[in-house]
MARKOLMI-808788 format. One line per 10 residues: number of its first residue (from 1); for each residue x, y, z of C-alpha. Coordinates in Angstrom, 3 decimals, decimal comma. Layout:
! MARKOLMI-808788
NUM) X Y Z  ... .
This chain:
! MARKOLMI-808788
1) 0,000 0,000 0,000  3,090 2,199 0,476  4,045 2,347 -2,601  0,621 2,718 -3,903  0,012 5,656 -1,747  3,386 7,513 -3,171  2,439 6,433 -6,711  -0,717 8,750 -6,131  1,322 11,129 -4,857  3,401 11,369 -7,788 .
11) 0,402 11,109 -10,275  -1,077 14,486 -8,423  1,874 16,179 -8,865  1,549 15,608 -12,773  -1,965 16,793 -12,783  -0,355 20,025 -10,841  2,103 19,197 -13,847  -0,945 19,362 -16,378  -3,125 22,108 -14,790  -0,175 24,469 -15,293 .
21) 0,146 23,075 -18,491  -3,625 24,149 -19,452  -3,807 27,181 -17,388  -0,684 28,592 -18,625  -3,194 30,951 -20,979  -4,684 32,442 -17,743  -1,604 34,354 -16,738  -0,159 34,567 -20,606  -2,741 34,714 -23,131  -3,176 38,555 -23,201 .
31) 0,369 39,304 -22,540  1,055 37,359 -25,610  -1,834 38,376 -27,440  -0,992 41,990 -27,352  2,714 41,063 -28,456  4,232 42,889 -25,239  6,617 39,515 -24,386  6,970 36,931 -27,216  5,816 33,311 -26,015  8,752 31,664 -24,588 .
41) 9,483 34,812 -22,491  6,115 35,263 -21,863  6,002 31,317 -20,299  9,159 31,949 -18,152  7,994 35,214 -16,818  4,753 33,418 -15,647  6,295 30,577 -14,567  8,783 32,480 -12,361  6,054 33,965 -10,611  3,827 31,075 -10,572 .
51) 6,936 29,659 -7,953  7,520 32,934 -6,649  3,852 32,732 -4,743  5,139 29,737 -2,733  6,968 32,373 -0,436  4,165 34,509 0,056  1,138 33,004 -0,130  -1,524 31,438 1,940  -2,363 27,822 2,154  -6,611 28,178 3,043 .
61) -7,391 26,969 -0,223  -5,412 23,715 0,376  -6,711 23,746 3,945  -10,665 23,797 2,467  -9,791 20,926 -0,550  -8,183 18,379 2,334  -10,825 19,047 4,362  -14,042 20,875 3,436  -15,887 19,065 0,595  -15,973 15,438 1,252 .
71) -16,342 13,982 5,022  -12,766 12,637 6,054  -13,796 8,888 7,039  -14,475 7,949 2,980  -11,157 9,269 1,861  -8,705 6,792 0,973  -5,772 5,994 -1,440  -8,627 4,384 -4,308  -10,792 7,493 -3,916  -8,007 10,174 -4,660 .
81) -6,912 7,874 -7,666  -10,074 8,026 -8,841  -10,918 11,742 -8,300  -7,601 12,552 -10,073  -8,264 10,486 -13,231  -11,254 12,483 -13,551  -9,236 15,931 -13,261  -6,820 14,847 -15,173  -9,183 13,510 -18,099  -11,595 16,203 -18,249 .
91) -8,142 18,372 -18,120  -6,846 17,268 -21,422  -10,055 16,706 -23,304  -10,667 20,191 -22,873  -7,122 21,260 -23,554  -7,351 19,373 -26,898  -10,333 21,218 -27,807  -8,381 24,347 -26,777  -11,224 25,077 -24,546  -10,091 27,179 -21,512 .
101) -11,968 25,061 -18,177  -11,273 25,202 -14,771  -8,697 22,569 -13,294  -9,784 24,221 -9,904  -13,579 22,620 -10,338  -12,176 19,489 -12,047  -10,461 18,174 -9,137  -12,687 19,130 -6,821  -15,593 17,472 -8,993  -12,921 14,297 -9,293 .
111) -12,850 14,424 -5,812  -16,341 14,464 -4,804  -17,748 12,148 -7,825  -15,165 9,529 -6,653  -16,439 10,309 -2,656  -20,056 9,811 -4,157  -19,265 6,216 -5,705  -17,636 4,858 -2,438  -20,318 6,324 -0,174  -23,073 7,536 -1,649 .
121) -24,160 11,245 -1,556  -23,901 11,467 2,925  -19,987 11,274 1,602  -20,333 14,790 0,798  -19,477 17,296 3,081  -22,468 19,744 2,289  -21,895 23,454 3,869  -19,599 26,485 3,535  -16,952 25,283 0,941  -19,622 23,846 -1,358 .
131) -22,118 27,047 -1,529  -18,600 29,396 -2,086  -17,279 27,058 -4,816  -20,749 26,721 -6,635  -21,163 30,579 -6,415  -18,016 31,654 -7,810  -18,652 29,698 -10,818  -21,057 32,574 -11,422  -19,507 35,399 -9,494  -15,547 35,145 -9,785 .
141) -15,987 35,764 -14,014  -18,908 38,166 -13,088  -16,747 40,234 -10,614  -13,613 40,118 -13,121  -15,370 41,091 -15,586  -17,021 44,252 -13,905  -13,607 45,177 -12,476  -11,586 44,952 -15,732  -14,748 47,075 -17,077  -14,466 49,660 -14,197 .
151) -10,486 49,612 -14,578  -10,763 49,837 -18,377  -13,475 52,827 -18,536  -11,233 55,013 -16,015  -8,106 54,409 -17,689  -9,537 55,551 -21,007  -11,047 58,414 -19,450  -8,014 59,415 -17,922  -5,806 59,033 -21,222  -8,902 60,256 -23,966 .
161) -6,632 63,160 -25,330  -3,470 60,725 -25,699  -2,765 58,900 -28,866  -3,296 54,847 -29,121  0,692 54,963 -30,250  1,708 57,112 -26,570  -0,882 54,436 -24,500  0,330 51,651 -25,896  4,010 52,955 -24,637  2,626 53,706 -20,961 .
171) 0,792 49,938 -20,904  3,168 47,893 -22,641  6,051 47,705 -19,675  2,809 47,976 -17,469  1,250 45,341 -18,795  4,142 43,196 -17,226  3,614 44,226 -13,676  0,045 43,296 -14,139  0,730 40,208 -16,234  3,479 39,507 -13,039 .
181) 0,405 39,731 -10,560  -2,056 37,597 -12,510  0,978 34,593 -12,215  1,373 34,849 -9,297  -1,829 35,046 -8,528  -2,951 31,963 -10,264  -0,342 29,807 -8,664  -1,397 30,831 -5,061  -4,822 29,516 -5,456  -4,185 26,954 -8,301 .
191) -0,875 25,330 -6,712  -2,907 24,987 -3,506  -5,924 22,857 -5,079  -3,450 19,967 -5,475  -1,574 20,268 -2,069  -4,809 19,945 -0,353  -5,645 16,491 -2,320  -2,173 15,452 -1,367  -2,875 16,260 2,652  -6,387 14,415 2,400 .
201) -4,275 11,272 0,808  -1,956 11,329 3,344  -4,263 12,172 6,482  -6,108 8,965 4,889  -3,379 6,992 5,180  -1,326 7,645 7,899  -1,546 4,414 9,334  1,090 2,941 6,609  3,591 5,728 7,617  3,550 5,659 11,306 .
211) 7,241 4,632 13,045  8,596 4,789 9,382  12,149 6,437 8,818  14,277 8,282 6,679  12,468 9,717 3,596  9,232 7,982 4,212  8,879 9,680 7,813  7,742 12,634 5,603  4,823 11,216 4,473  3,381 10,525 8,382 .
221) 0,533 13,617 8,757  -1,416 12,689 11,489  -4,474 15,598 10,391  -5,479 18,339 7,831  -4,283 21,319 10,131  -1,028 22,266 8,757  0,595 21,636 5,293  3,984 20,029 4,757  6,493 22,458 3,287  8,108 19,859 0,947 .
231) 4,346 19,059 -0,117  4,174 23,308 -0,767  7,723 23,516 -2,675  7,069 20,184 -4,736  3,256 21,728 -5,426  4,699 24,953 -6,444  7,732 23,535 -8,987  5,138 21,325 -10,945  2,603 24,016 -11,553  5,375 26,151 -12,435 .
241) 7,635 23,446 -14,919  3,464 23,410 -16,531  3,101 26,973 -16,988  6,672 26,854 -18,876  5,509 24,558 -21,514  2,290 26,461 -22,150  -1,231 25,086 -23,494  -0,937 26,946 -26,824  -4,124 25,572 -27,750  -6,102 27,803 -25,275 .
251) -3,842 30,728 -24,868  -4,844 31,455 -28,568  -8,694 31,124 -27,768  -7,973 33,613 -24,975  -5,745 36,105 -26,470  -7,360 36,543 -29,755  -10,495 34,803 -30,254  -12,704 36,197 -27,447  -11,915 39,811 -28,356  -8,855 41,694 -29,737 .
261) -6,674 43,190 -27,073  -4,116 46,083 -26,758  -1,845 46,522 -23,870  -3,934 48,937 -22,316  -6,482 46,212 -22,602  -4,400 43,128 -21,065  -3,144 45,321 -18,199  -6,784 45,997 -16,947  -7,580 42,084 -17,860  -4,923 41,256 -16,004 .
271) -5,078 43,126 -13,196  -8,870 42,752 -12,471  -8,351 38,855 -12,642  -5,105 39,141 -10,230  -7,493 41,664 -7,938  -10,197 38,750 -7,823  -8,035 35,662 -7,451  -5,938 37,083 -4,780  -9,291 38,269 -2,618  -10,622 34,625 -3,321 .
281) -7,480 33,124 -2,077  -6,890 35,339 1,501  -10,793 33,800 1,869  -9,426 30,317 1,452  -12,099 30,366 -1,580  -11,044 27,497 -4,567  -11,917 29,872 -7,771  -11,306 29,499 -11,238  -8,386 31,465 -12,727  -9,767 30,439 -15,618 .
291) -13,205 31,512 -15,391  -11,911 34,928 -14,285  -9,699 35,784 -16,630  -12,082 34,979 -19,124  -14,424 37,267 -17,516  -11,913 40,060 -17,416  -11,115 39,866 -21,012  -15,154 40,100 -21,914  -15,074 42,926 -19,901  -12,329 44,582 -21,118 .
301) -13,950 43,655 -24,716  -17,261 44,788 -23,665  -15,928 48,834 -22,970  -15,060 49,379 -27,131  -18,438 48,017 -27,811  -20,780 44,650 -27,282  -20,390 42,905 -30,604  -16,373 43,406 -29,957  -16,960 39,916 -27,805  -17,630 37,108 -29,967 .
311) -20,155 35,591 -28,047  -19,878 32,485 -29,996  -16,718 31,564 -28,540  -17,780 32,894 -24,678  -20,665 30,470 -25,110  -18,671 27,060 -25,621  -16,925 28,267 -23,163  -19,302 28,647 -20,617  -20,769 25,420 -21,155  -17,466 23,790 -20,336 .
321) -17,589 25,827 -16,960  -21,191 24,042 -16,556  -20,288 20,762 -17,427  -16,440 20,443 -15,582  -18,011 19,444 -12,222  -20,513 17,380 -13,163  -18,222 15,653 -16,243  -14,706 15,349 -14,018  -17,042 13,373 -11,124  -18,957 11,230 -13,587 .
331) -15,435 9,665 -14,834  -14,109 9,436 -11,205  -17,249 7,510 -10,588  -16,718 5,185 -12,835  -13,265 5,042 -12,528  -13,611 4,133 -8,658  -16,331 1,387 -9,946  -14,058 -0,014 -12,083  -11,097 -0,100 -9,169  -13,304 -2,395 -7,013 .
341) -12,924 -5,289 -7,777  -9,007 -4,705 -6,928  -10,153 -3,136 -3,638 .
């Protein structure tokens, strides 16, 4: 069971691997799509601040995934297998598609559609965590969008007399403080997602790790409360080594094909997003870079004039935000179904 337990341990690190991987367009797309950094600079600038949250940030969000949607007692090694195959599916299907989705709600509907085929529904730890997660579905794009609105009506206010060439010089090196913020940003609530399905793993199965030595001593958690810093670091690198080999697939949904964007445009994106993820995160809330960044950019969109959106392209997408719960636990389920027999 030991080695089971670190072979799941290993696997969540490459779905931290993979959700950097696909989210990589949160904190690059408009950075690259206004042609301030070229790609590969643009993936090492995010993925050097992706890491760089590690020092600073909080770990609530981890604290509420270990802990706050599924009741402790029906966690085990088979159920975080599970949950992760259906993060890590739903993950890449939409990542082939080049459909920007929320890693965030895929693991956490992994999670719970794995808890639900062990246990039934009472497996679900219904309160708090589940009403903030389901809301900001709806209110994390909502709120970035009406910030990078807000931020993108005074800005143009304040520089109407200026020409697009002298804007474009004042936003272009801004654009990489903000594009700085919305990394690091993402990897303080993203990184954490994963580091709290690692805890619950090895909360779950502390009984194979108790009186062990040497490297294996570090895998002995006897509860949720605290987070182990080589869990954080580990957490942190994969997200980050993700990030650096981009999901070009999605960042060119997001930086051209939801509306066309000028630096004065991905700075207020980008900053409304990092304004919304960070809030979320100090609240210990599990949002969706994704679905806020997306927001922002409609917003930002939105300020020229409404049928600058394509609202084609912000539909599919939405529907993926619909369906990533309710898809991710439907192939944990049956994933965990197909594990018993081996139970």
């Amino acid at each position: 069971m030991i080695a089971f337990v670190l072979a799941i341990v290993f696997i969540a690190f490459c779905f931290d691997f993979i959700n950097g991987f696909h989210d990589s367009a949160n904190s690059i797309a408009t950075i690259v799509g206004t042609r301030v950094l070229s790609p590969v600079a643009a993936v090492v600038w995010a993925a050097t601040f992706n890491f760089a949250a590690a020092f600073f940030g909080s770990t609530a969000v981890a604290k509420a995934v270990s802990s706050g949607f599924v009741v402790q007692t029906y966690v085990d090694p088979w159920v975080i297998f599970a949950a992760l195959i259906g993060a890590i599916f739903w993950n890449l299907f939409t990542w082939w598609y080049g459909i920007p989705s929320s890693s965030s709600h895929a693991l956490i509907g992994g999670f719970a559609g794995a808890a639900v085929a062990k246990g039934g529904f009472q497996a679900l730890l219904w309160g708090r965590k589940w009403i903030e997660t389901l809301s900001a579905i709806a209110l994390s794009p909502l709120f970035g969008m009406i910030v990078a609105f807000l931020l993108m009506v005074i800005v143009l206010n304040l520089f109407q007399k200026a020409t697009p060439n002298r804007v474009d010089k004042v936003f272009r090196p801004g654009q990489l403080i903000s594009s700085a913020m919305m990394s690091f940003a993402h990897g303080s609530n993203d990184a954490q997602k994963t580091m709290g399905i690692i805890v619950g793993l090895l909360v779950a199965s502390k009984q194979h790790f108790v009186g062990q030595t040497g490297l294996l001593s570090y895998f002995y958690l006897e509860d949720a409360s605290r987070i182990p810093y080589w869990v954080e670091i580990c957490a942190y690198s994969a997200i980050s080594l993700g990030t650096l080999f981009g999901g070009w697939r999605i960042i060119h949904t997001m930086g051209s094909r939801i509306t066309r964007l000028r630096p004065v445009g991905g700075f207020c994106a980008e900053s409304a997003g990092a304004i919304t993820i960070l809030t979320a995160s100090n609240f210990g809330i599990p949002v969706s870079t994704t679905h806020t960044i997306t927001g922002a950019i409609v917003g930002v969109g939105a300020t020229t004039r409404l049928n600058a959106v394509r609202w084609g392209i912000a539909g599919r997408i939405v529907w993926a935000w619909i369906l990533t719960i309710p898809a991710a636990a439907t192939v944990a389920a049956v994933a965990y179904a197909l594990m018993l027999p081996f139970i």
